[in-house]
N, C-alpha and C positions, 0 to 999 in steps of 0.2 A: 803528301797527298795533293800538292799544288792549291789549287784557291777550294775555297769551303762555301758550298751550294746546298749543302743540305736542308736550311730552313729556308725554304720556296715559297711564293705563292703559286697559285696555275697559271699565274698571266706571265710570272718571272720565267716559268719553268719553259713555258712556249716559245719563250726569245732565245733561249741554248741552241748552243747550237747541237748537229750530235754528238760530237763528242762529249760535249760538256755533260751532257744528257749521260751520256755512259757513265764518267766522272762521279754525278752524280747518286746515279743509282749503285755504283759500288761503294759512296762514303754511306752509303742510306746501309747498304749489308754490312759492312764491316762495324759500323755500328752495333748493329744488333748482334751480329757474334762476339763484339765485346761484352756488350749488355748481358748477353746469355751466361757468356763464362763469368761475367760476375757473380753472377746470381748462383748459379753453379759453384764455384769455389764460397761464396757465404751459406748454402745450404749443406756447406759439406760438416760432417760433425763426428769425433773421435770417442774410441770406449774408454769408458771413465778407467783412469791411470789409479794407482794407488804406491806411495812410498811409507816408509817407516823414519823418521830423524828425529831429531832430537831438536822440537820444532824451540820452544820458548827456553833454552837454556836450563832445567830444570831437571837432568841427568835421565829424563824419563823418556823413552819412544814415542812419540806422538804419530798421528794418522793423518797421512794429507792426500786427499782425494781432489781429480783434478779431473776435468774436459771440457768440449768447447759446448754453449749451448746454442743452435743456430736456429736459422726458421723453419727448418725441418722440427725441430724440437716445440719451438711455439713460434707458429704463423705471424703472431701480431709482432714480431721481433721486427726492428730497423737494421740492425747487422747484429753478426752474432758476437759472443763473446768470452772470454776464461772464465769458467766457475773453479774458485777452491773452495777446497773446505780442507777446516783444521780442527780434528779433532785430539784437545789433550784431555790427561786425568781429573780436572780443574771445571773445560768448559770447551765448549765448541763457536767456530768462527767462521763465519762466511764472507767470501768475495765474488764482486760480479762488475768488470771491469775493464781488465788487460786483455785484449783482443792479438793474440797469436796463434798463425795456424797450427805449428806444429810443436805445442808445449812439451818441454823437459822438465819437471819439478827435482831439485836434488839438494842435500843438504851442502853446506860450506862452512859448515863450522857446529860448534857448539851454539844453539839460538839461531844457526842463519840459513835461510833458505834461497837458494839460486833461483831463480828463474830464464831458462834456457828456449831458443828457438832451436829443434833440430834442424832445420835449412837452411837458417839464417835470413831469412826474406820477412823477417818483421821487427827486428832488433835491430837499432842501428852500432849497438854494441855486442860482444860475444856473450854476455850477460847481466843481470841485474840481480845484486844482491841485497835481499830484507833482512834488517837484523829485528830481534825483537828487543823491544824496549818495557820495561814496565813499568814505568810512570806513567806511556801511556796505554799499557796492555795494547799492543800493535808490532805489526814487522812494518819498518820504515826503510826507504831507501833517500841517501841524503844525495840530494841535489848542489852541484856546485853554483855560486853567487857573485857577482860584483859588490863589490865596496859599499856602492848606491843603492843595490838592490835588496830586499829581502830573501834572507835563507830559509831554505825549507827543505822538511823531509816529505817522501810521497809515502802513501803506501797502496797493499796491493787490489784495492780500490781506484787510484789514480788521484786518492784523494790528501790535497796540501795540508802540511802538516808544519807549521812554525819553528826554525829551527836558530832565529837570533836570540840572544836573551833579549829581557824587556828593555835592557839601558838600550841596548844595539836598535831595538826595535822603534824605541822615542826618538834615536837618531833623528833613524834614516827616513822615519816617517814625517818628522821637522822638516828635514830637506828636501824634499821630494813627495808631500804626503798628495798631489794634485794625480798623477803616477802611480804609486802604489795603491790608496786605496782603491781600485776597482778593484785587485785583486784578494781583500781581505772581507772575509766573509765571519759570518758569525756561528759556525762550526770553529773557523782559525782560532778566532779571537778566546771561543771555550779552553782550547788547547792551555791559551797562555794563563787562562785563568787556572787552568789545572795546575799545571807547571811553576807557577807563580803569583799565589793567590793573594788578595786584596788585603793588602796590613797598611797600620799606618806608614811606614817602610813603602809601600808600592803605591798606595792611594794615589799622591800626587802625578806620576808617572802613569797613572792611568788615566786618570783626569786629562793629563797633557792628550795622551793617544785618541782620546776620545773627541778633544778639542780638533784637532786635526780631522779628525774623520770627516766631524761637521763640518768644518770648512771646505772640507774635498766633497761636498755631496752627500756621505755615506751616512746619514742622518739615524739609521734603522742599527746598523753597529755600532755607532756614538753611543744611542739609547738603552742600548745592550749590559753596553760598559759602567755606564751613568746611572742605571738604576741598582747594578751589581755594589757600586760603591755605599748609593747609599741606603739598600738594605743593610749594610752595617753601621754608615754611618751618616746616620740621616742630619744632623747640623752640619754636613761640611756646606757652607754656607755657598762657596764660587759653586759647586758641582749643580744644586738647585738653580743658579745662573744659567749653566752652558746646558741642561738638560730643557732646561726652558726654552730655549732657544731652538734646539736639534725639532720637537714637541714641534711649536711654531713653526719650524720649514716643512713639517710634514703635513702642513693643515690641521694637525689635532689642536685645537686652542682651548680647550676645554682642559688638558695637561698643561700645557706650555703657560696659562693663566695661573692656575692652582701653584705651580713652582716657581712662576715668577712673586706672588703671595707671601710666600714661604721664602725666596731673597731677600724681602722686602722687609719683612718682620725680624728676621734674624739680622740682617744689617741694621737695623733699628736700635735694637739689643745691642749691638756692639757698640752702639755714637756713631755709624758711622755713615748714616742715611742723607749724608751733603755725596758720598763718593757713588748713591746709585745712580748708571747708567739715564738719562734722559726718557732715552727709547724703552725701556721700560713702565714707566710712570707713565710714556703716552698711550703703552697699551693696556695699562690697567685701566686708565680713563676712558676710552674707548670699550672695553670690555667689561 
Protein backbone atom coordinates (compact mmCIF):
# COMPACT_ATOMS: atom_id res chain seq x y z
CA UNK A 1 0.00 0.00 0.00
CA UNK A 2 3.17 2.17 -0.03
CA UNK A 3 3.68 4.60 3.00
CA UNK A 4 0.99 4.41 6.00
CA UNK A 5 -0.97 8.00 6.51
CA UNK A 6 -3.75 6.62 8.07
CA UNK A 7 -3.30 8.13 11.69
CA UNK A 8 -3.27 11.98 10.69
CA UNK A 9 -3.54 14.86 12.47
CA UNK A 10 -5.65 17.89 10.37
CA UNK A 11 -2.63 19.88 10.26
CA UNK A 12 -0.54 16.69 8.89
CA UNK A 13 -3.37 15.81 6.55
CA UNK A 14 -3.38 19.56 4.87
CA UNK A 15 0.39 19.17 3.88
CA UNK A 16 -0.47 15.85 1.41
CA UNK A 17 -0.48 16.29 -1.08
CA UNK A 18 -3.46 14.92 -3.52
CA UNK A 19 -2.39 12.14 -4.21
CA UNK A 20 -1.25 11.26 -1.00
CA UNK A 21 -4.82 12.37 0.16
CA UNK A 22 -6.40 9.72 -2.14
CA UNK A 23 -3.59 7.12 -0.65
CA UNK A 24 -5.04 7.97 2.26
CA UNK A 25 -8.57 7.80 2.16
CA UNK A 26 -8.34 4.35 0.46
CA UNK A 27 -6.04 2.84 3.52
CA UNK A 28 -8.83 4.75 5.84
CA UNK A 29 -11.78 2.15 3.59
CA UNK A 30 -9.91 -0.71 3.27
CA UNK A 31 -9.63 -0.76 6.64
CA UNK A 32 -12.82 -0.66 7.52
CA UNK A 33 -13.96 -3.43 5.09
CA UNK A 34 -11.39 -5.46 6.92
CA UNK A 35 -12.69 -4.50 10.19
CA UNK A 36 -16.26 -5.21 8.83
CA UNK A 37 -15.47 -8.73 7.52
CA UNK A 38 -13.83 -9.49 10.82
CA UNK A 39 -16.52 -8.82 12.73
CA UNK A 40 -18.62 -10.60 10.24
CA UNK A 41 -16.78 -13.99 9.96
CA UNK A 42 -16.62 -13.77 14.38
CA UNK A 43 -20.45 -13.30 14.26
CA UNK A 44 -20.87 -16.13 12.13
CA UNK A 45 -22.11 -19.31 14.21
CA UNK A 46 -22.94 -22.99 13.16
CA UNK A 47 -25.87 -25.53 14.22
CA UNK A 48 -24.98 -27.53 16.99
CA UNK A 49 -23.39 -30.87 15.39
CA UNK A 50 -23.96 -34.06 17.31
CA UNK A 51 -21.71 -37.44 17.02
CA UNK A 52 -22.01 -40.87 18.67
CA UNK A 53 -18.06 -42.44 19.77
CA UNK A 54 -16.90 -44.17 22.05
CA UNK A 55 -15.77 -40.93 23.77
CA UNK A 56 -13.69 -42.22 27.34
CA UNK A 57 -12.79 -45.85 26.19
CA UNK A 58 -15.34 -47.50 28.14
CA UNK A 59 -17.11 -49.80 25.19
CA UNK A 60 -20.16 -47.41 25.56
CA UNK A 61 -21.43 -44.56 22.96
CA UNK A 62 -21.05 -41.46 24.23
CA UNK A 63 -22.74 -38.04 22.96
CA UNK A 64 -20.56 -35.15 21.89
CA UNK A 65 -22.24 -32.09 20.94
CA UNK A 66 -20.40 -29.39 19.34
CA UNK A 67 -20.76 -25.50 17.76
CA UNK A 68 -19.22 -22.32 17.67
CA UNK A 69 -20.56 -19.68 20.27
CA UNK A 70 -20.11 -16.22 18.86
CA UNK A 71 -21.45 -12.72 19.54
CA UNK A 72 -24.32 -13.13 17.89
CA UNK A 73 -24.95 -15.80 20.63
CA UNK A 74 -23.86 -13.41 23.46
CA UNK A 75 -22.99 -9.82 22.68
CA UNK A 76 -20.58 -9.43 25.62
CA UNK A 77 -18.31 -12.18 23.74
CA UNK A 78 -14.49 -10.77 22.76
CA UNK A 79 -14.36 -13.50 19.98
CA UNK A 80 -16.17 -16.40 19.76
CA UNK A 81 -15.46 -19.80 20.27
CA UNK A 82 -15.87 -24.20 20.23
CA UNK A 83 -18.40 -25.24 22.76
CA UNK A 84 -18.31 -29.34 23.39
CA UNK A 85 -19.98 -31.15 25.37
CA UNK A 86 -19.50 -34.61 26.32
CA UNK A 87 -22.01 -36.48 27.48
CA UNK A 88 -21.25 -40.20 28.84
CA UNK A 89 -23.25 -42.91 31.02
CA UNK A 90 -21.07 -41.73 34.14
CA UNK A 91 -21.11 -37.78 33.80
CA UNK A 92 -21.07 -34.94 31.57
CA UNK A 93 -18.22 -32.51 30.32
CA UNK A 94 -17.97 -29.13 29.11
CA UNK A 95 -15.49 -27.10 26.94
CA UNK A 96 -15.12 -23.61 26.03
CA UNK A 97 -11.91 -22.74 24.31
CA UNK A 98 -10.61 -24.08 20.76
CA UNK A 99 -11.74 -21.30 18.41
CA UNK A 100 -12.23 -23.04 14.92
CA UNK A 101 -14.40 -21.96 12.22
CA UNK A 102 -15.32 -24.87 10.69
CA UNK A 103 -15.29 -27.94 13.42
CA UNK A 104 -15.41 -31.73 12.53
CA UNK A 105 -15.65 -33.69 15.72
CA UNK A 106 -15.01 -37.64 14.96
CA UNK A 107 -13.70 -40.48 16.79
CA UNK A 108 -9.98 -42.12 16.22
CA UNK A 109 -10.09 -44.73 18.14
CA UNK A 110 -11.26 -46.41 21.09
CA UNK A 111 -11.10 -43.25 24.02
CA UNK A 112 -9.93 -40.73 21.09
CA UNK A 113 -11.46 -38.00 19.75
CA UNK A 114 -10.12 -36.02 16.51
CA UNK A 115 -10.71 -32.63 16.33
CA UNK A 116 -10.91 -31.50 12.60
CA UNK A 117 -10.99 -28.04 10.67
CA UNK A 118 -13.30 -28.73 7.53
CA UNK A 119 -11.12 -25.97 5.47
CA UNK A 120 -8.30 -26.22 7.04
CA UNK A 121 -7.89 -22.27 7.81
CA UNK A 122 -7.29 -22.69 11.48
CA UNK A 123 -5.28 -25.87 12.22
CA UNK A 124 -1.96 -25.65 11.45
CA UNK A 125 -1.95 -29.37 11.32
CA UNK A 126 -4.72 -31.81 9.53
CA UNK A 127 -5.69 -32.61 13.12
CA UNK A 128 -5.66 -32.88 16.76
CA UNK A 129 -6.05 -35.80 18.66
CA UNK A 130 -7.45 -36.12 22.50
CA UNK A 131 -7.10 -39.17 24.10
CA UNK A 132 -8.84 -39.69 27.34
CA UNK A 133 -6.94 -40.41 30.29
CA UNK A 134 -8.22 -41.40 33.73
CA UNK A 135 -5.98 -40.44 36.13
CA UNK A 136 -6.85 -37.42 35.01
CA UNK A 137 -10.70 -37.96 33.97
CA UNK A 138 -9.79 -35.68 30.70
CA UNK A 139 -9.03 -35.99 26.84
CA UNK A 140 -5.29 -34.67 26.61
CA UNK A 141 -3.44 -33.87 23.59
CA UNK A 142 0.39 -34.37 24.19
CA UNK A 143 2.57 -31.62 23.18
CA UNK A 144 6.04 -32.28 21.82
CA UNK A 145 9.34 -30.89 24.31
CA UNK A 146 12.90 -30.17 24.37
CA UNK A 147 15.23 -31.80 26.68
CA UNK A 148 15.25 -28.13 28.73
CA UNK A 149 11.80 -27.74 28.55
CA UNK A 150 8.71 -28.82 30.26
CA UNK A 151 6.21 -31.61 28.86
CA UNK A 152 2.90 -31.28 28.64
CA UNK A 153 -0.49 -32.47 27.69
CA UNK A 154 -3.26 -29.71 26.48
CA UNK A 155 -6.62 -30.43 26.66
CA UNK A 156 -9.65 -29.38 24.87
CA UNK A 157 -9.94 -26.35 27.14
CA UNK A 158 -6.41 -25.22 25.88
CA UNK A 159 -5.56 -25.89 29.24
CA UNK A 160 -1.57 -27.25 30.35
CA UNK A 161 -1.53 -30.22 31.61
CA UNK A 162 2.08 -31.73 33.07
CA UNK A 163 3.32 -34.28 31.25
CA UNK A 164 7.20 -34.87 32.91
CA UNK A 165 7.30 -37.21 35.80
CA UNK A 166 8.37 -35.34 39.03
CA UNK A 167 12.25 -36.66 38.83
CA UNK A 168 12.10 -35.05 35.17
CA UNK A 169 10.10 -32.11 36.52
CA UNK A 170 13.09 -31.30 39.59
CA UNK A 171 15.36 -31.51 36.82
CA UNK A 172 14.53 -29.20 34.50
CA UNK A 173 13.18 -26.88 36.91
CA UNK A 174 16.99 -26.98 38.87
CA UNK A 175 18.16 -25.87 35.50
CA UNK A 176 16.27 -23.57 34.27
CA UNK A 177 13.66 -22.77 37.02
CA UNK A 178 14.28 -18.63 36.17
CA UNK A 179 12.30 -19.71 32.58
CA UNK A 180 10.00 -22.23 33.36
CA UNK A 181 8.47 -21.04 36.26
CA UNK A 182 6.19 -18.21 34.72
CA UNK A 183 4.73 -20.84 33.07
CA UNK A 184 3.58 -23.20 36.05
CA UNK A 185 0.62 -22.29 37.55
CA UNK A 186 -1.26 -23.78 40.39
CA UNK A 187 -3.99 -25.64 38.44
CA UNK A 188 -0.40 -27.46 36.81
CA UNK A 189 1.03 -28.03 40.01
CA UNK A 190 -2.64 -29.83 41.44
CA UNK A 191 -2.13 -32.06 38.30
CA UNK A 192 1.17 -33.42 39.73
CA UNK A 193 -0.06 -33.62 43.04
CA UNK A 194 -2.83 -35.85 41.59
CA UNK A 195 -0.58 -37.91 39.57
CA UNK A 196 2.00 -38.13 42.17
CA UNK A 197 0.92 -37.47 45.69
CA UNK A 198 3.03 -36.21 48.63
CA UNK A 199 4.79 -39.52 50.53
CA UNK A 200 7.76 -39.52 52.34
CA UNK A 201 9.10 -40.97 48.97
CA UNK A 202 8.07 -37.42 47.05
CA UNK A 203 8.28 -34.95 50.01
CA UNK A 204 11.77 -34.08 49.49
CA UNK A 205 11.24 -33.44 45.66
CA UNK A 206 8.69 -31.43 46.32
CA UNK A 207 10.23 -29.45 48.76
CA UNK A 208 13.04 -29.00 46.11
CA UNK A 209 10.20 -27.75 43.30
CA UNK A 210 8.80 -25.50 45.69
CA UNK A 211 12.30 -23.99 46.57
CA UNK A 212 12.85 -23.18 43.10
CA UNK A 213 9.71 -21.60 42.62
CA UNK A 214 10.61 -19.07 45.32
CA UNK A 215 13.57 -18.29 44.12
CA UNK A 216 12.15 -17.72 40.46
CA UNK A 217 9.39 -15.42 41.87
CA UNK A 218 6.60 -17.84 41.97
CA UNK A 219 6.08 -17.39 45.64
CA UNK A 220 1.88 -18.01 45.52
CA UNK A 221 2.79 -21.84 43.87
CA UNK A 222 5.88 -22.48 46.36
CA UNK A 223 3.05 -21.81 49.03
CA UNK A 224 0.86 -24.05 47.40
CA UNK A 225 3.14 -26.87 47.50
CA UNK A 226 4.67 -26.02 51.13
CA UNK A 227 1.51 -26.00 52.88
CA UNK A 228 0.33 -29.36 50.98
CA UNK A 229 3.50 -30.92 52.60
CA UNK A 230 3.00 -30.03 55.74
CA UNK A 231 -0.64 -30.69 56.22
CA UNK A 232 0.90 -34.03 56.38
CA UNK A 233 3.70 -33.53 57.73
CA UNK A 234 4.02 -30.71 59.92
CA UNK A 235 7.66 -31.31 61.72
CA UNK A 236 9.43 -31.38 58.52
CA UNK A 237 11.51 -28.90 60.09
CA UNK A 238 13.51 -27.20 56.36
CA UNK A 239 9.96 -26.96 54.71
CA UNK A 240 8.76 -24.37 57.78
CA UNK A 241 12.17 -22.68 56.59
CA UNK A 242 11.54 -22.16 52.96
CA UNK A 243 7.55 -21.59 53.51
CA UNK A 244 8.66 -18.71 55.72
CA UNK A 245 10.47 -17.25 53.49
CA UNK A 246 7.92 -17.61 50.16
CA UNK A 247 5.27 -15.86 53.28
CA UNK A 248 7.92 -13.10 53.68
CA UNK A 249 8.43 -12.22 49.89
CA UNK A 250 4.68 -11.85 49.74
CA UNK A 251 4.58 -9.25 52.50
CA UNK A 252 2.47 -11.51 54.64
CA UNK A 253 4.70 -11.42 57.82
CA UNK A 254 2.35 -12.28 60.15
CA UNK A 255 2.73 -16.23 58.32
CA UNK A 256 6.36 -15.90 57.35
CA UNK A 257 6.93 -14.90 61.56
CA UNK A 258 4.72 -17.76 62.98
CA UNK A 259 6.89 -20.53 60.64
CA UNK A 260 9.84 -19.01 61.13
CA UNK A 261 8.91 -19.68 65.15
CA UNK A 262 8.09 -23.06 64.36
CA UNK A 263 12.16 -23.41 62.51
CA UNK A 264 13.11 -22.07 65.35
CA UNK A 265 11.84 -24.47 68.04
CA UNK A 266 12.14 -27.49 66.13
CA UNK A 267 15.83 -26.77 65.34
CA UNK A 268 16.19 -26.27 68.95
CA UNK A 269 14.80 -29.73 69.70
CA UNK A 270 17.13 -31.17 67.48
CA UNK A 271 20.72 -29.33 69.07
CA UNK A 272 20.91 -27.83 66.43
CA UNK A 273 20.10 -23.94 66.99
CA UNK A 274 24.18 -22.93 66.39
CA UNK A 275 23.06 -24.00 62.28
CA UNK A 276 19.94 -21.32 62.40
CA UNK A 277 20.31 -18.93 59.48
CA UNK A 278 21.39 -15.26 61.04
CA UNK A 279 18.72 -13.69 58.96
CA UNK A 280 16.26 -15.19 60.81
CA UNK A 281 16.98 -14.43 64.39
CA UNK A 282 17.16 -10.80 63.01
CA UNK A 283 13.72 -10.95 61.92
CA UNK A 284 12.27 -12.42 64.82
CA UNK A 285 13.99 -9.53 66.90
CA UNK A 286 12.66 -7.23 64.83
CA UNK A 287 9.21 -8.67 64.76
Amino acid sequence: MGKKYVDLTDEEYKDLTDIDRSQNRVEVVMIKIIYVYILMIMSLSIEAKEVLIDANGNNNKDLVIYNIISMKDNPDLDEPYLQIKIKTNTKDYLYNGIWIQYPIIQSCGKGCIELKDERGEYLLVNSLKYTYHKLYDDWLHRIKCNNNQLCYFENLNNMIIPNDTLIEFEKKLSLNYTNLAMNITIKYLSYYLKQKPITKQTLTKYNNIAYYLQKAGANKEAIFILEKILSKYPNRTVVHYNIADAYWDTNDKEKAIKHYKIYVKQMKQKGKQKKIPNKIIIKLQMN
